[in-house]
C-alpha positions in Angstrom: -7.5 -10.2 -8.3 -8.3 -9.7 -4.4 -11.8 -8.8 -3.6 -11.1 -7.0 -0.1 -11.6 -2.9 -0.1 -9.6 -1.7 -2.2 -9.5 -3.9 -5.1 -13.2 -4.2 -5.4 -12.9 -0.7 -5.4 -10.9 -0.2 -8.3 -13.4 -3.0 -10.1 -16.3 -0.7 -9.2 -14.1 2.5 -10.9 -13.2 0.9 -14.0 -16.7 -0.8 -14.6 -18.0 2.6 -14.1 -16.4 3.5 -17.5 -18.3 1.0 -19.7 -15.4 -1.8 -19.4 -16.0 -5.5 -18.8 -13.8 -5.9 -15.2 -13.7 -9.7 -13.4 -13.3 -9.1 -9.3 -11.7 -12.5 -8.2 -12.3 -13.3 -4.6 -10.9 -16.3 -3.2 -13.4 -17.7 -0.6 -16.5 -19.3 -3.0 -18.6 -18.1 -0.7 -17.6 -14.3 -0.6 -17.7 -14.7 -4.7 -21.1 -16.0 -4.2 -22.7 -13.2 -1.4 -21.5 -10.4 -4.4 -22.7 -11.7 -7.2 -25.9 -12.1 -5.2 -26.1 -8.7 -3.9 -24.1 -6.5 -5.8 -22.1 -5.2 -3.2 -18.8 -6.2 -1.0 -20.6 -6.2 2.4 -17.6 -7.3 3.9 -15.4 -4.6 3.1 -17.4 -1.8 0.9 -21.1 -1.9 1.4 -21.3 1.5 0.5 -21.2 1.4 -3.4 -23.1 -0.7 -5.1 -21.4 -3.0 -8.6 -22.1 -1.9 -11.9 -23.6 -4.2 -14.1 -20.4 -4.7 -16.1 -18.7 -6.2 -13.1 -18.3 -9.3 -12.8 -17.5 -11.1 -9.7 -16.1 -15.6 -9.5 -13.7 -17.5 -7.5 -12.2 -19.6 -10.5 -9.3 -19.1 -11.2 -9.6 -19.3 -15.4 -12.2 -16.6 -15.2 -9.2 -14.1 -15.8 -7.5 -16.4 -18.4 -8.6 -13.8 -21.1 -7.9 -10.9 -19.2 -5.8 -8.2 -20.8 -4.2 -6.7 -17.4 -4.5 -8.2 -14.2 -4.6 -5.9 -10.9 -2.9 -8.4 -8.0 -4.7 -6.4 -4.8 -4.0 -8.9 -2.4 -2.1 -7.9 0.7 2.1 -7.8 0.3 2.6 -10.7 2.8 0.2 -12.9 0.6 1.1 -11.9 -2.6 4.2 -14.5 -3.2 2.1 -17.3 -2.2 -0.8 -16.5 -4.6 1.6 -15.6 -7.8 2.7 -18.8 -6.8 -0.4 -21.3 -6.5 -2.2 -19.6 -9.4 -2.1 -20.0 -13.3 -2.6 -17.0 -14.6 -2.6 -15.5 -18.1 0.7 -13.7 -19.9 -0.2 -9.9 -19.3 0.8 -7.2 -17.5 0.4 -7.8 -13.7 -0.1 -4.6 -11.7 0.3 -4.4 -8.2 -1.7 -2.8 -5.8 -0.6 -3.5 -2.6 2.1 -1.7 -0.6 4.8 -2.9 1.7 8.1 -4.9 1.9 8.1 -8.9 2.0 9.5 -9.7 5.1 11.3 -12.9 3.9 13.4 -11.4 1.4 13.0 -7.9 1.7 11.2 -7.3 -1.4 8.6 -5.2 -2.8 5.7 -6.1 -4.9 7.3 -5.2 -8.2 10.4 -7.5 -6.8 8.4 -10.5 -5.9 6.3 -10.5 -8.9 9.4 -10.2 -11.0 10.7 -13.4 -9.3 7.6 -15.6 -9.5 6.7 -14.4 -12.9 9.6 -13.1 -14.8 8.4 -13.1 -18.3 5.4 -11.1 -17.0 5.7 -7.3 -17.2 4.9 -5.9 -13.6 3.7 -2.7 -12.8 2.9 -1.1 -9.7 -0.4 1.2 -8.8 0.0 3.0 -5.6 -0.8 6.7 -4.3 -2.7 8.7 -1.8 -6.1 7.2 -1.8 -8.6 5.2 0.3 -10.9 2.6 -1.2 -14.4 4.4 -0.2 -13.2 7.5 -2.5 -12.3 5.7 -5.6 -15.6 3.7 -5.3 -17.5 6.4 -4.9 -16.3 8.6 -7.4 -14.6 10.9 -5.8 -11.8 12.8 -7.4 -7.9 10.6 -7.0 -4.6 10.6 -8.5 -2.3 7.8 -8.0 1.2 6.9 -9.5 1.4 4.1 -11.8 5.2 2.6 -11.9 6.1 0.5 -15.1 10.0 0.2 -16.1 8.9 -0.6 -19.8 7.7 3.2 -20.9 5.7 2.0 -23.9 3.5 -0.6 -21.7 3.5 2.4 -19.0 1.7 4.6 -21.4 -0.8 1.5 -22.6 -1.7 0.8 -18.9 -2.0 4.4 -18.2 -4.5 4.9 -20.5 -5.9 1.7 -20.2 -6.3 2.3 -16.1 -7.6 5.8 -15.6 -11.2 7.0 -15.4 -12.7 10.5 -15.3 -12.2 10.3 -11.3 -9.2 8.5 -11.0 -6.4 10.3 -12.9 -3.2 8.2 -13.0 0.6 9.9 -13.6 3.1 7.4 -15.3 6.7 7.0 -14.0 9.7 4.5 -15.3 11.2 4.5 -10.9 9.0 1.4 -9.8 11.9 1.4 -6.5 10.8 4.8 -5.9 7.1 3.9 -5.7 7.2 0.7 -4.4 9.4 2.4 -1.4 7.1 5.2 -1.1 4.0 3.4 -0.9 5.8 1.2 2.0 7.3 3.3 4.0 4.9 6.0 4.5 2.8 2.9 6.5 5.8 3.1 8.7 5.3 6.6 9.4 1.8 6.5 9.4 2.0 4.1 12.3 4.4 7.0 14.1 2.2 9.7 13.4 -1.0 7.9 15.1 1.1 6.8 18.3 2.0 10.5 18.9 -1.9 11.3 18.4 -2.7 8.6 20.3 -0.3 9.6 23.3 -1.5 12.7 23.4 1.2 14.9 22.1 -0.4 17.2 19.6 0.0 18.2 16.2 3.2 20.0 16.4 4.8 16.7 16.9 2.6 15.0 14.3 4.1 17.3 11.8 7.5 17.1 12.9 7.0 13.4 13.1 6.0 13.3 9.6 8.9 15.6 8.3 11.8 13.4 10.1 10.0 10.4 8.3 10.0 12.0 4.9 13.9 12.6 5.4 14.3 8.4 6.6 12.6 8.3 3.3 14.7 9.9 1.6 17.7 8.1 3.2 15.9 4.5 2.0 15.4 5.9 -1.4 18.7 7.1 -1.8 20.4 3.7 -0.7 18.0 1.6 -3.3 18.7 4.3 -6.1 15.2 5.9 -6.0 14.6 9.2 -7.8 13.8 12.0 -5.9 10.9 13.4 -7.5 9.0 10.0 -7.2 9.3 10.1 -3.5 8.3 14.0 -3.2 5.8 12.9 -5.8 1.9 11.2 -5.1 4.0 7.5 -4.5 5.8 9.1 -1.3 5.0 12.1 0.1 1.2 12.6 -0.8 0.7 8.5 0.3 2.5 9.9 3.4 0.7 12.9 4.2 -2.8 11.6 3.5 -1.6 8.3 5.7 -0.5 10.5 8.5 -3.5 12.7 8.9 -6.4 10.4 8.7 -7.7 8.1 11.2 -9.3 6.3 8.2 -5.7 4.7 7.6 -5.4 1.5 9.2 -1.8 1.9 9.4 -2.4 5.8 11.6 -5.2 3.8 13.5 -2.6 0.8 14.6 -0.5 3.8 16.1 -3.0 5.5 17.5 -3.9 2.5 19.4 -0.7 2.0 20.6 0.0 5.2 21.7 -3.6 4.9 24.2 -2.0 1.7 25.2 -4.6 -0.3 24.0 -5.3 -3.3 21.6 -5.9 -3.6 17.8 -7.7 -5.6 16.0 -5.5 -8.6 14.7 -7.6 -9.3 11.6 -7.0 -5.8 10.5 -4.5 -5.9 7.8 -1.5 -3.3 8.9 1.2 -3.5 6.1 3.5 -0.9 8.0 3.7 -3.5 11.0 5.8 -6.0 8.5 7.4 -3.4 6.8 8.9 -1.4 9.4 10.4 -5.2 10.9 11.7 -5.9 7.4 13.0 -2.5 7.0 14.7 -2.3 10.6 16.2 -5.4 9.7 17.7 -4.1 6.4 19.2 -0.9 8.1 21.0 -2.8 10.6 22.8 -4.8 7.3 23.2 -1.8 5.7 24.1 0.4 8.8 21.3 2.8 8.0 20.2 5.2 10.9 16.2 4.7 10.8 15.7 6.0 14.2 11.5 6.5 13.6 11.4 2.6 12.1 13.5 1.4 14.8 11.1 3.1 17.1 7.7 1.5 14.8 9.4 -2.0 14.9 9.9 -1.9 19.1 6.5 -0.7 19.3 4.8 -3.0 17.3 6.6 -6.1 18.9 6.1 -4.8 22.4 9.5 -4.1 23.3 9.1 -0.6 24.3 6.4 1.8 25.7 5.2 4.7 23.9 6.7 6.9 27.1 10.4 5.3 26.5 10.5 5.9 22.9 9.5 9.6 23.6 12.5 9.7 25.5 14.5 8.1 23.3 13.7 10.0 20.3 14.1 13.2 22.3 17.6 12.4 24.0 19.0 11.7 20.5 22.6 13.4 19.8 22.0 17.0 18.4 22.4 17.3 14.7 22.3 19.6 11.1 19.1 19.3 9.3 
C-alpha cells in the first residue's frame, strides 16, 4: 500500500519469488501508467514488474490480502489508516519517522487507528533501487507478538532480502527515525565543507543522542546497535543517495531543496526537539537539525555552537 520508491520496491522483491503481490497506488492515473508499462517511472524506472505483480487504485483490491505493507510516508500514514477500509491482517510498516502531532511512531499510530490489527514494523539500512534490483539487504522486522513475528518473517524474506526478527518495535521504530535526524547532520557538515573527521564524529555523538532517546522510551540496546539503528544510521550518513544526507548537504552549501522531496528527518527532528524539551532531554545535534531546518540558524553559528559546548566525559 503506497506505490512511491520504496514500496514498489518491495512489490517488485516479493513477486520475484513466485508470490501474487497487489502495489496500491493512490492517484488512478499512476495505477493506470504501471500497469501499462510495467514499471514506476515516477519513482523506480529502473526495474521492470514481474508478471505476478499486480498494480490498482481500489481500495478492495487488498480485501483478501494476507499482510498488508503500509509504505506511505509517516506524516500521511494516520490519515490513510484512517480513510481506508482495509482487511483484518497484520499491517506492517515501512515508513520511518515520528508523527509530529502526537509524537508517535508508525507502530504507535497504527495501533491507535487500528487496534485489533497486529502491527509490525519493517525498517533497516536499505535504499529502494537495491532491493528492486536484487541486490543483497538485511532489514529488521519488529513484531511484539513472537509467533506472528516468525509467520511474517518467513512470509517477508526473499533470497536477497534477508530479514532478522525482534519483539522491541520502540527500539526500531526509534532507530529507523532518528538516524534521518542524524543523517540530515552528517550531510550539512559535508555540505559546509568540513570533512570526514567531523562526519564521523558527527555520526558517533548522534549514535550516543540515540542511545539517550532509546533509553528514555525503554528501547533495548542491541536493537539500536543492531540493522534498526546503527546500520540505518551509518548507511544514511554516508550516502548522498539518502534524501535525508542530501537535505543536509544542501543546507550546509546554503542552498535550496527540493520541497516535493519527502525528508522524514525534517519532521522528526521538530517532533523530537519538542519532546526533549518536555522531557528535559539534552539533544544538542536535534536541536541543532530542528534550527536548521526552520531557518533559524546558519550552518556557521551552529558550528560554533556545537563547538563552544561545556567540556564533558564520554
Amino acid at each position: 500500500m503506497g506505490a512511491g520508491a520504496f514500496g514498489t520496491a518491495l512489490g517488485i522483491a516479493l513477486a520475484k519469488t513466485g508470490a501474487s503481490v497487489t502495489l496500491w497506488a493512490r492517484s488512478p492515473g499512476h495505477a493506470t501508467e504501471m500497469s501499462d508499462l510495467r514499471l514506476n517511472r515516477a519513482y523506480l524506472s529502473g526495474a521492470r514488474f514481474p508478471e505476478t505483480l499486480t498494480v490498482t487504485s481500489e481500495i478492495d483490491a487488498l480485501s483478501e490480502s494476507k499482510t498488508i505493507l503500509l509504505a506511505i510516508p509517516l506524516q500521511q500514514l494516520r490519515n490513510a489508516l484512517t480513510t481506508y477500509t482495509l482487511p483484518s491482517v497484520p499491517l506492517v510498516a515501512c515508513c520511518k519517522g515520528i508523527e509530529l502531532s502526537t509524537g508517535l511512531g508508525p507502530c504507535g499510530i497504527i495501533r491507535e487507528i487500528k487496534p485489533a490489527a497486529t502491527n509490525a514494523i519493517l525498517t533497516g539500512p536499505s535504499f529502494a533501487d537495491d532491493i528492486a534490483i536484487g541486490r543483497p539487504t538485511a532489514l529488521t522486522l519488529a513484531c511484539q507478538d513472537p509467533a506472528i513475528g516468525a509467520v511474517l518473517q518467513d512470509q517477508l524474506t526473499t533470497p536477497t532480502l534477508r530479514l532478522y526478527r525482534t519483539t522491541d518495535t520502540i527500539g526500531a521504530e526509534l532507530g529507523g527515525a532518528l538516524k534521518n535526524v542524524m543523517g540530515i547532520a552528517c550531510g550539512a557538515v559535508i555540505g559546509a565543507g568540513l570533512g570526514d573527521s567531523a562526519r564521523a564524529a558527527t555520526l558517533t555523538r548522534g549514535f550516543a543522542e540515540m542511545q539517550r532517546i532509546g533509553a528514555i522510551f525503554h528501547a533495548r540496546t542491541d536493537t539500536l546497535a543492531g540493522l534498526s539503528g546503527l546500520g540505518d544510521l551509518v548507511l544514511t550518513c554516508s550516502s548522498d543517495l539518502s534524501r535525508n544526507y542530501r537535505l543536509g548537504f544542501s543546507l550546509g552549501r546554503g542552498e535550496g531543496f527540493d520541497c516535493k522531496i519527502t525528508v522524514e528527518g525534517a519532521a522528526t527532528a521538530k517532533a523530537m526537539s519538542e519532546i526533549a524539551r518536555e522531557r528535559k532531554l539534552d539533544l544538542p545535534i536535534t536541536e541543532t537539525v530542528t534550527r536548521l531546518v526552520e531557518g533559524s540558524t546558519t550552518i556557521t553559528d551552529a558550528i560554533e555552537t556545537l563547538m563552544t559546548r561545556p567540556l564533558k566525559e564520554e
